[in-house]
GULO-208627 format. One line per 10 residues: for each residue x, y, z of C-alpha. Coordinates in Angstrom, 2 decimals, decimal comma. Example, Ala and Ser with C-alpha at 12.3 -4.5 7.8 and 13.67 -1.06 7.14 Angstrom:
<sites>
12,30/-4,50/7,80 ~ 13,67/-1,06/7,14 $
</sites>
This chain:
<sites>
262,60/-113,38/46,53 ~ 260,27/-110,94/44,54 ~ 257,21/-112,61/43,78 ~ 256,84/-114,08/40,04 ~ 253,10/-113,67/38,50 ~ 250,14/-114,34/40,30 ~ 249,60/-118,26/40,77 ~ 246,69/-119,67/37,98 ~ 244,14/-122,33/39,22 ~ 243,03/-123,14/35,88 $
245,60/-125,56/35,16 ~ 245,30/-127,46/38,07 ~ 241,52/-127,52/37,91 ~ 241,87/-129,37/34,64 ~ 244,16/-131,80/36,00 ~ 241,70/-132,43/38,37 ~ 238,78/-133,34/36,50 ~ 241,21/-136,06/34,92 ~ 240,89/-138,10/38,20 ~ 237,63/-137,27/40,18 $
234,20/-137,21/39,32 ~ 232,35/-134,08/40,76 ~ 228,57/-135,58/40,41 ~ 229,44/-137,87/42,94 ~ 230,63/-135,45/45,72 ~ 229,15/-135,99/49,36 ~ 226,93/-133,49/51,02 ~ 225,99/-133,02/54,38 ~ 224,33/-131,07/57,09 ~ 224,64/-129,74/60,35 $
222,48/-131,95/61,97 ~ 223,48/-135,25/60,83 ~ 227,46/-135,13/61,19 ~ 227,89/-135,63/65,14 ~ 228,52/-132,57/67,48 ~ 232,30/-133,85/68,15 ~ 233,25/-133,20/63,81 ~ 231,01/-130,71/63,24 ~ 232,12/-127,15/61,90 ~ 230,50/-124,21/64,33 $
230,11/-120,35/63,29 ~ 230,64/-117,35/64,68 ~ 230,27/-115,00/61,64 ~ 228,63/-116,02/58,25 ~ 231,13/-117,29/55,70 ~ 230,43/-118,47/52,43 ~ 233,11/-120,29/51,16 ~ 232,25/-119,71/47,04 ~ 233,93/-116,39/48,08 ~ 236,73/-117,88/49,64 $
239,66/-118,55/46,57 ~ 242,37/-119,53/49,15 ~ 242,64/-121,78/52,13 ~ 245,46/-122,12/54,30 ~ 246,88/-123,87/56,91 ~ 249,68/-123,63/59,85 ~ 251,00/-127,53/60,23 ~ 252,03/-127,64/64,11 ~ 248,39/-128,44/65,97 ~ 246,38/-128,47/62,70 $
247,56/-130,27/59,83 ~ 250,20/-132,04/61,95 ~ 247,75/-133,52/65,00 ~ 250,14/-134,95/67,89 ~ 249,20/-137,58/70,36 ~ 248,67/-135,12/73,22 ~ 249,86/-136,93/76,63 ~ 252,83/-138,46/74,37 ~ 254,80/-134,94/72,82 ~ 253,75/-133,16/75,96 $
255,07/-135,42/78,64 ~ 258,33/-135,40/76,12 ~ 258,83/-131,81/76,13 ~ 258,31/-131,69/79,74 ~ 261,09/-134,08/80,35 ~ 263,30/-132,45/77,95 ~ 263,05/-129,56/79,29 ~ 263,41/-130,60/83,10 ~ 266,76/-132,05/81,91 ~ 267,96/-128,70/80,61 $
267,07/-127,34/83,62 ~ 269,66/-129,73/85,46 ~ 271,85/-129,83/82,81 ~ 272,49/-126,27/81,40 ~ 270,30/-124,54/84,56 ~ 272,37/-126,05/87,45 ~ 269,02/-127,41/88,88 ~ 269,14/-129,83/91,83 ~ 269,07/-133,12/90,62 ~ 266,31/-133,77/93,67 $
263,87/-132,10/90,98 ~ 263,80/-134,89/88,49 ~ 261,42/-136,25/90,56 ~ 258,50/-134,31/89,65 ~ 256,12/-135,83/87,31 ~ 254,35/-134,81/84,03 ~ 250,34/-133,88/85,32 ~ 247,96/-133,88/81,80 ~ 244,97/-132,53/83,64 ~ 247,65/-129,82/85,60 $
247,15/-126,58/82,86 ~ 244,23/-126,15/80,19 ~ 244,62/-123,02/78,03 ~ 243,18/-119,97/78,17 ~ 245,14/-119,47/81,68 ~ 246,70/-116,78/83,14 ~ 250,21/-117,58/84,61 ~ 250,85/-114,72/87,11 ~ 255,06/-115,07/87,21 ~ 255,65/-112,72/90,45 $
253,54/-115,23/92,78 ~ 253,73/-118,21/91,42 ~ 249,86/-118,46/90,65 ~ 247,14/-120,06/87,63 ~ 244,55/-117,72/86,94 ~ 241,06/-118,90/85,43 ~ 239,16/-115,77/84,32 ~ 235,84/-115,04/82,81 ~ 235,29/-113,05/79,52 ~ 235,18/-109,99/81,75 $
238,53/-110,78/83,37 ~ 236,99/-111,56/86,90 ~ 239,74/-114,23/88,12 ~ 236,93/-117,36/89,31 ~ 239,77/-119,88/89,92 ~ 243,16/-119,15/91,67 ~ 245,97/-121,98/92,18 ~ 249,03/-121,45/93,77 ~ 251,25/-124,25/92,47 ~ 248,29/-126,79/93,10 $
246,74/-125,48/96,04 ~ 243,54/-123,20/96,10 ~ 244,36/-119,90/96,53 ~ 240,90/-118,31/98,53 ~ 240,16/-115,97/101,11 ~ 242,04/-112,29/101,86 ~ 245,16/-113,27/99,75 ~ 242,97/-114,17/96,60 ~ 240,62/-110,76/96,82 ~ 243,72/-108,63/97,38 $
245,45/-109,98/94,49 ~ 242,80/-110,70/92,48 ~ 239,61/-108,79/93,40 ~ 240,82/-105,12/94,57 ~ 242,38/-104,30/92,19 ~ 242,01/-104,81/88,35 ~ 244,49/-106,91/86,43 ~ 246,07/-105,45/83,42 ~ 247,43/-108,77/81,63 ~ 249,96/-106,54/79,36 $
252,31/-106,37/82,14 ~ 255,16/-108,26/82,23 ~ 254,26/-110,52/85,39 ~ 251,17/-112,21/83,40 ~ 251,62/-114,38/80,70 ~ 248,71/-116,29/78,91 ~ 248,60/-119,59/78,17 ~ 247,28/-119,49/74,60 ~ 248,89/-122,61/73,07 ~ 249,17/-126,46/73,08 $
252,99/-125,88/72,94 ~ 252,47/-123,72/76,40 ~ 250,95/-126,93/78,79 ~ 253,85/-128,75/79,30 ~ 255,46/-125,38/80,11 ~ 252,47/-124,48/82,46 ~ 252,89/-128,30/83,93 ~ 256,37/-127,97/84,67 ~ 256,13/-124,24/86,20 ~ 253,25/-125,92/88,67 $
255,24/-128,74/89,87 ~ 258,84/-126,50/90,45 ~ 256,51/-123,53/92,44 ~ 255,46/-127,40/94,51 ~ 258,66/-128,50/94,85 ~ 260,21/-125,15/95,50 ~ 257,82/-124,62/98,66 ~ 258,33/-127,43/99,93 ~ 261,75/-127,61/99,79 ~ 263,33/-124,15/100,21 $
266,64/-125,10/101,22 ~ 266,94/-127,32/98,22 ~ 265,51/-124,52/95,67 ~ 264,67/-121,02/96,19 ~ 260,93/-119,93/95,88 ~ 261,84/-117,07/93,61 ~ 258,93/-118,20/91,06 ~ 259,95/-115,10/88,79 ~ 262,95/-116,86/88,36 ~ 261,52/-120,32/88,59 $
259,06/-119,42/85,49 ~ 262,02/-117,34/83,60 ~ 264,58/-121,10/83,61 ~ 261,66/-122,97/82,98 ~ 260,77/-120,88/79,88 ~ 264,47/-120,63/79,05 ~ 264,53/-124,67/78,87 ~ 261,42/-124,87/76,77 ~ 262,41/-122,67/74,05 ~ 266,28/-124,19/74,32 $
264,96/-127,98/73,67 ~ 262,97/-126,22/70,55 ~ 266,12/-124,48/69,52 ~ 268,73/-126,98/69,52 ~ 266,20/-129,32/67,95 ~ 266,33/-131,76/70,50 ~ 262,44/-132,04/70,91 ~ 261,43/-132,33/67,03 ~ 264,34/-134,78/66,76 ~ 263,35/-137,10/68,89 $
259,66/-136,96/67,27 ~ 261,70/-137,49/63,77 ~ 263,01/-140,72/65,04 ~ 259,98/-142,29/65,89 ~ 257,01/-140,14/64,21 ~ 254,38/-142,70/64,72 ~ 254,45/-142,57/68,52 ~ 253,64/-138,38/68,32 ~ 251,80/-137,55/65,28 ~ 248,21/-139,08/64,50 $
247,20/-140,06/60,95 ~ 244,19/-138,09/60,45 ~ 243,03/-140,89/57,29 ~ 240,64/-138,12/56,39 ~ 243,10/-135,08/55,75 ~ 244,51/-136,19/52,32 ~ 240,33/-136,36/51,19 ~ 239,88/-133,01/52,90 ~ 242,51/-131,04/51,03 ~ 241,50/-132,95/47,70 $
237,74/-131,56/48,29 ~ 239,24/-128,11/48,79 ~ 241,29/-128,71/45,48 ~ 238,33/-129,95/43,64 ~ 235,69/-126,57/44,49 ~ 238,90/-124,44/42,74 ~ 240,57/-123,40/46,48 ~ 244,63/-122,34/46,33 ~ 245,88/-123,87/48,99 ~ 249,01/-122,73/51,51 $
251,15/-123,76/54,28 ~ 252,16/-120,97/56,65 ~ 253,99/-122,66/59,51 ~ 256,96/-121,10/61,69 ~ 258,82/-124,92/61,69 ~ 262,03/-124,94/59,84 ~ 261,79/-126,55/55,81 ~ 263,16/-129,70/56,89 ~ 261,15/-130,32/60,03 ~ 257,85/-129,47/58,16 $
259,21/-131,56/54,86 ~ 259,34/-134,75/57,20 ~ 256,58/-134,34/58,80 ~ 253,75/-133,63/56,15 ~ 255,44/-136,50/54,24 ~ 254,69/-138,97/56,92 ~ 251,57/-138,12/57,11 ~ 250,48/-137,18/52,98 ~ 253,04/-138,62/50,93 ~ 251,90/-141,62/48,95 $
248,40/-141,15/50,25 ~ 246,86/-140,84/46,66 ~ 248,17/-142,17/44,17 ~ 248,51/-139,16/41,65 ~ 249,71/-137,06/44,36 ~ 252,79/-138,94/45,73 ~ 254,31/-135,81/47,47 ~ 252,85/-133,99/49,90 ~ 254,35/-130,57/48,14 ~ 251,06/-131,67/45,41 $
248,60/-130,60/47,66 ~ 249,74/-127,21/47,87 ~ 250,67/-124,43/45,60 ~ 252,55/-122,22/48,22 ~ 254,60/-123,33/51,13 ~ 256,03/-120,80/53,83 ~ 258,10/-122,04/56,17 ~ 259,76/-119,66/59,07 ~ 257,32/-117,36/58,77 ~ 257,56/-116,14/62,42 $
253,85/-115,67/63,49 ~ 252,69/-113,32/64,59 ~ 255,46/-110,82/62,73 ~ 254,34/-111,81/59,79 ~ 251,56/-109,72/59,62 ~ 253,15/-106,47/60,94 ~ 256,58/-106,64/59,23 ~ 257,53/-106,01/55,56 ~ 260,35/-109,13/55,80 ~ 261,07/-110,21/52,23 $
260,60/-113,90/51,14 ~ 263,53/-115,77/51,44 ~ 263,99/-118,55/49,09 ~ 264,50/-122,40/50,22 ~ 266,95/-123,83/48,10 ~ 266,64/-127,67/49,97 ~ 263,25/-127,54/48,99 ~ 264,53/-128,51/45,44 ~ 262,67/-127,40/42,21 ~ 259,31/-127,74/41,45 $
255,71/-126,48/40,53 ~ 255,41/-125,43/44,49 ~ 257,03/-122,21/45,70 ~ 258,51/-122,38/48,87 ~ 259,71/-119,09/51,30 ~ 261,21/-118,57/54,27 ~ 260,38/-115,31/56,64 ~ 258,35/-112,83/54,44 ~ 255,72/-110,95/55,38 ~ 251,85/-111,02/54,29 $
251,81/-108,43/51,59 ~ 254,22/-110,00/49,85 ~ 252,82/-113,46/49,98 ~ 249,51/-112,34/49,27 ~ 250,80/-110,47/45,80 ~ 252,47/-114,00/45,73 ~ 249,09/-116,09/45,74 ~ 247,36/-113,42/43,47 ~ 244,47/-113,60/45,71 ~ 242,83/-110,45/47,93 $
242,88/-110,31/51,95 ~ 239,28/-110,99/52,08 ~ 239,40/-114,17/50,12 ~ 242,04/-115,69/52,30 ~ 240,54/-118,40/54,79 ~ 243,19/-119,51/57,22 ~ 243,20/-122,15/59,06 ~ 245,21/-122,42/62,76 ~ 245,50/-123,38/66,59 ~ 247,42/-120,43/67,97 $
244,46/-117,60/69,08 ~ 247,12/-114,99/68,77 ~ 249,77/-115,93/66,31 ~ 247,21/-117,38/64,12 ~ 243,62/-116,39/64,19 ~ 243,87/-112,47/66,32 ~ 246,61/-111,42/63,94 ~ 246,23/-112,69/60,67 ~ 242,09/-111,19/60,97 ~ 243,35/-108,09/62,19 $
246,27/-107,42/60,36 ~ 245,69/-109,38/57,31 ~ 241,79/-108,92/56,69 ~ 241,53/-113,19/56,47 ~ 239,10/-115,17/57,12 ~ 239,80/-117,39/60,13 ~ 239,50/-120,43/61,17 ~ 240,08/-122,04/64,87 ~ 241,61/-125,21/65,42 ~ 240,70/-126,61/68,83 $
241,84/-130,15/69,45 ~ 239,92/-130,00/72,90 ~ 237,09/-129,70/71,25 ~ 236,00/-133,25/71,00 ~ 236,53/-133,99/74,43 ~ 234,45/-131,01/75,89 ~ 231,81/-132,02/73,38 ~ 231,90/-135,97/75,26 ~ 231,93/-134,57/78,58 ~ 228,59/-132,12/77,21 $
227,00/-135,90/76,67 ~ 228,21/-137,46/79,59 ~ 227,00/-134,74/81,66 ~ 223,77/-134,11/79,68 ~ 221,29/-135,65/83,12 ~ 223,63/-133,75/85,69 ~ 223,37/-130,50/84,22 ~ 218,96/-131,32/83,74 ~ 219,23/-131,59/87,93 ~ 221,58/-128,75/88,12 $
218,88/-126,72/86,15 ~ 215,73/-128,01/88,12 ~ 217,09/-127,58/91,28 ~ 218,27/-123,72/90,26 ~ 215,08/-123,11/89,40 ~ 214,14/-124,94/92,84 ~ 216,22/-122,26/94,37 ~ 214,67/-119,26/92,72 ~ 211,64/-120,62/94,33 ~ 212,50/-120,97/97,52 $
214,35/-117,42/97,36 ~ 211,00/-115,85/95,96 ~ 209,25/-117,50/99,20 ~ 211,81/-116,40/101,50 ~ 211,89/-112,74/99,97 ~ 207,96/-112,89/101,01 ~ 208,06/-113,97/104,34 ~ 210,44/-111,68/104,99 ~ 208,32/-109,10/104,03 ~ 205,36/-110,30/105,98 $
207,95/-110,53/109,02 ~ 208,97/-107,26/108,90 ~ 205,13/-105,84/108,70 ~ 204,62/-107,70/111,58 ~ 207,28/-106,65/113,68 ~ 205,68/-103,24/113,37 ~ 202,26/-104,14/114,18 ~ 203,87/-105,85/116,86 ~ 206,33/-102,64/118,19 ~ 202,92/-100,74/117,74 $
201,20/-102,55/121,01 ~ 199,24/-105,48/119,22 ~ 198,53/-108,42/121,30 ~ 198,96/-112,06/122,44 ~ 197,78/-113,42/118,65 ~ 200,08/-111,25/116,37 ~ 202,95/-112,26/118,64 ~ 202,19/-115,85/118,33 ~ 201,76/-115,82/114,37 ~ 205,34/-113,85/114,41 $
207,13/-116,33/116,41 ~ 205,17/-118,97/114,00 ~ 206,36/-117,21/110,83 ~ 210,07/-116,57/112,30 ~ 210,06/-120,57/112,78 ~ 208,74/-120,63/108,93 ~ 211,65/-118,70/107,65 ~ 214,45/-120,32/109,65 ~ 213,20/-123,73/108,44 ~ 213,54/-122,24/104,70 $
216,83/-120,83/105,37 ~ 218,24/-124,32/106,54 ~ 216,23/-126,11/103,03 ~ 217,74/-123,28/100,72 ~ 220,95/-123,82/102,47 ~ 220,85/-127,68/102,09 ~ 219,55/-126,69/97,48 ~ 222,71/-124,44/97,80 ~ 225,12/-126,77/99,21 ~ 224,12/-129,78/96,73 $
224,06/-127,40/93,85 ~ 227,75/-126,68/94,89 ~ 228,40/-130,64/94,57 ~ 226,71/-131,22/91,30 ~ 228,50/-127,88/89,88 ~ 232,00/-129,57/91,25 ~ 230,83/-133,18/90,11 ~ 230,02/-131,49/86,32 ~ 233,67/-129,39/86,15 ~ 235,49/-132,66/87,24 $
233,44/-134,11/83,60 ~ 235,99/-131,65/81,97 ~ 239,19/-131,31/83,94 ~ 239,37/-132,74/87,28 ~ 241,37/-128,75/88,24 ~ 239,80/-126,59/85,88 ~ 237,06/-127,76/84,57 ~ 234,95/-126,96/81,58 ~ 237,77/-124,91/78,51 ~ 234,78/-122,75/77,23 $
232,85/-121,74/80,78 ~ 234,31/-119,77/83,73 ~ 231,70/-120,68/86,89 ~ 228,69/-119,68/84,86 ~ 230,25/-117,17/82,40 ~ 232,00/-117,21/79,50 ~ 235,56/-118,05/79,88 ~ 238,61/-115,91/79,12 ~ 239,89/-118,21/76,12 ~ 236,34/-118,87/75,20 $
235,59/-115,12/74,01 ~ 238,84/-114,88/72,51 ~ 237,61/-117,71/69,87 ~ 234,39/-115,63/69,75 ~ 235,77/-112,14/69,31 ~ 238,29/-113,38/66,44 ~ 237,61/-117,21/64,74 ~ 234,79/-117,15/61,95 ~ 234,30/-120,63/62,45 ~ 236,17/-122,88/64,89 $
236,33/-126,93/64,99 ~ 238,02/-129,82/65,95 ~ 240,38/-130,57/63,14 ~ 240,76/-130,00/59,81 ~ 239,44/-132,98/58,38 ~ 236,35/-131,89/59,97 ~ 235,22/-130,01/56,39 ~ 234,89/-133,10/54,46 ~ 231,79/-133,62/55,55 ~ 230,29/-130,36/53,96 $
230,31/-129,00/50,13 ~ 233,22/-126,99/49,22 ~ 231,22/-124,56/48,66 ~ 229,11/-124,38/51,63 ~ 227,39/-121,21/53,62 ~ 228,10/-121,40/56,95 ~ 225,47/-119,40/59,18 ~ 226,29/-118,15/62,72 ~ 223,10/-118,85/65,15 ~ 221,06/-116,15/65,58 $
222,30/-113,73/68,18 ~ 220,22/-113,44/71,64 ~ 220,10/-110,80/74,32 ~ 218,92/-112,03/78,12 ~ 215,50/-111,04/77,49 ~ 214,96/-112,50/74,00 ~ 212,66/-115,70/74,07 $
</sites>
């Protein structure tokens, strides 16, 4: 489909200003919406330059009940696995764990091990299946060597979609080594079926069905979305879906969550003036696909592709790269690519967001004591360093022939130091239990999604390195003007004050 003229705004801002009344729109800062719904930057963006917005559905628009869709797809897919896989039926035992995979992990496929790294791609937490992995095994692995995550053993756990995968791999590398003789702990394999399963209960529609049939037990009704993409519509923003879900899974599911939810906008196909469905993220920013019409979208004002690719569908919008804000949950089919490729404006989606942000509160006293007695340590350590010093001049003075007295004061100071080796080994080992008690606040395996130990973590710098802004959920942006300046904090460097 060759795109038609560029798409005019004018129209539609006049229809507009039939139905609202712009004097009366809310504003709001920072500081008074509360840390879980507020909107945080990483690179100044004013959105008066922005003239598009747009959005993928899955995991942004669309917001699923989390423990609900994943526990689904993990059961789906453990019955392919039996079904089409030849599994043992002994392994329908195994249970959905929620708290078992967070993302930003590293799956490495050749031993059967979850990697938690830092932003500098030091590994800090190794599980194999659900044990710790520590000692020699974890430094030669892990520590001696450095990891190049391109090769085809790793694979990153970047989405929502990939938990009940990571779940499911966890429990069969369990059950595998502890039952050998039922199933064979070849976890290449083990990972390879399991990802075979997964993308086979996607395929044959057996997992989006089953949400279809009862959409109220998966998807949330965000009662702020349909306000949130009327605000955009009101400050003059073209809006877009880009979503790789087939036409009829995304038509069903935006309508049960926007149709009828103003009245002069009965279909959900009103809120937007371009729809792409199939789009095949990330390939559609480094392909040249045409757009494919959809003819069971039916006629109307909205124009709706399949495929294409984003030179096309930006000619389509009539808007430039750089005016393009999009708005998504995947780090790499989403936000890397599209900012990269596509010169947009990004936004991050990050549902866990609003939980980390709770266990911040909840934790708020424990990490105060974690900080005092750190600083307790550095002390103690500053102390020790001295005496040690004063030890070691004495020892020489004492080599040297000095007498009854300096020996004395060096077996008193040698008593000194091992009494403040055994109290900075006692601040060490309850610092090691509050740390513990605060990553158990996040995830009781992996604690905290944005920290690695006392780094940043791995998935953590990827939404630094590539989102302009990143927040909870869309809906979030109703709280600020449309045409708001969003301001990234000041950068700091160690030293600064």
């Amino acid at each position: 489909m060759k795109p038609d003229a560029p798409l005019n705004r004018p129209p539609r801002a006049e229809f507009l200003r039939k139905f609202f009344d712009f004097s009366k729109l809310p504003v709001a800062y920072d500081w008074k919406v509360e840390p879980s719904r507020r909107v945080y930057v990483m690179r100044n963006l004013r959105m008066d330059e922005i003239g598009a917005i747009g959005f993928d559905m899955d995991y942004t628009l669309a917001i699923y009940h989390k423990r609900e869709i994943e526990e689904l797809a993990f059961e789906l897919s453990l019955q392919k696995l039996v079904e089409d896989w030849k599994y043992p039926e002994e392994v329908l035992r195994v249970r959905y764990n929620p708290d078992a995979v967070i993302r930003g992990l590293v799956i490495d496929r050749r031993h059967g091990n979850f990697l938690k790294m830092d932003q500098f791609h030091v590994v800090t937490q190794v599980l194999h299946g659900k044990r710790p992995l520590e000692g020699a095994d974890r430094r030669e692995l892990y520590h001696n060597r450095k990891i190049r995550l391109g090769q085809e053993r790793y694979f990153s756990v970047d989405t929502l979609f990939g938990l009940p995968e990571g779940s499911l791999y966890q429990e069969m590398v369990e059950f595998a080594d502890a039952n050998p003789q039922v199933l064979q702990p070849d976890y290449e394999r083990l990972y390879d079926d399991i990802r075979g399963a997964l993308d086979k209960v996607h395929r044959d529609n057996s997992l989006k069905s089953t949400i279809l049939r009862d959409p109220a037990r998966y998807i949330y009704i965000d009662p702020a979305l349909p306000a949130t993409l009327e605000k955009f519509l009101k400050g003059g923003k073209k809006l877009f879906v880009l979503t790789n879900s087939e036409w009829h899974y995304t038509d069903a599911v935006m309508s049960f969550m926007l149709d009828g939810r103003l009245d002069y906008m009965p279909r959900w196909t009103d809120y937007f003036d371009v729809i792409g469905v199939e789009a095949s993220k990330p390939s559609f920013f480094l392909t040249e696909a045409p757009l494919a019409p959809v003819p069971e979208a039916g006629p109307g004002g909205v124009r709706t592709f399949r495929k294409g690719s984003v030179a096309l569908f930006e000619e389509l919008l009539g808007t430039r790269s750089d005016r393009i804000l999009f708005i998504g949950d995947h780090i790499y089919g989403d936000i890397l690519r599209s900012k990269k490729h596509g010169n947009w404006r990004t936004v991050m989606i990050v549902e866990e967001l609003e939980h980390e942000i709770a266990a911040d509160e909840s934790a708020r006293q424990l990490v105060r004591e974690l900080e005092r007695l750190q600083r307790r340590i550095d002390r103690h350590d500053f102390k020790r360093n001295l005496l040690q010093m004063k030890l070691s001049m004495l020892e020489q003075v004492f080599e040297n022939g000095a007498g009854a007295e300096v020996a004395l004061e060096l077996k008193f100071q040698r008593s000194c130091l091992v009494r403040l080796e055994e109290t900075i080994g006692a601040m060490h080992s309850r610092l090691a239990s509050l740390e513990a008690e605060l990553e158990r606040r996040y995830n009781a395996t992996w604690g905290p999604l944005f920290r690695a130990a006392s780094e940043i973590s791995r998935f953590g710098h990827q939404v630094q390195d590539y989102a302009c802004l990143y927040t909870g959920r869309v809906s979030n942006f109703l709280a600020y003007p449309f045409n708001k300046n969003f301001q990234s904090p000041r950068e700091r460097m160690p030293h600064d004050l």
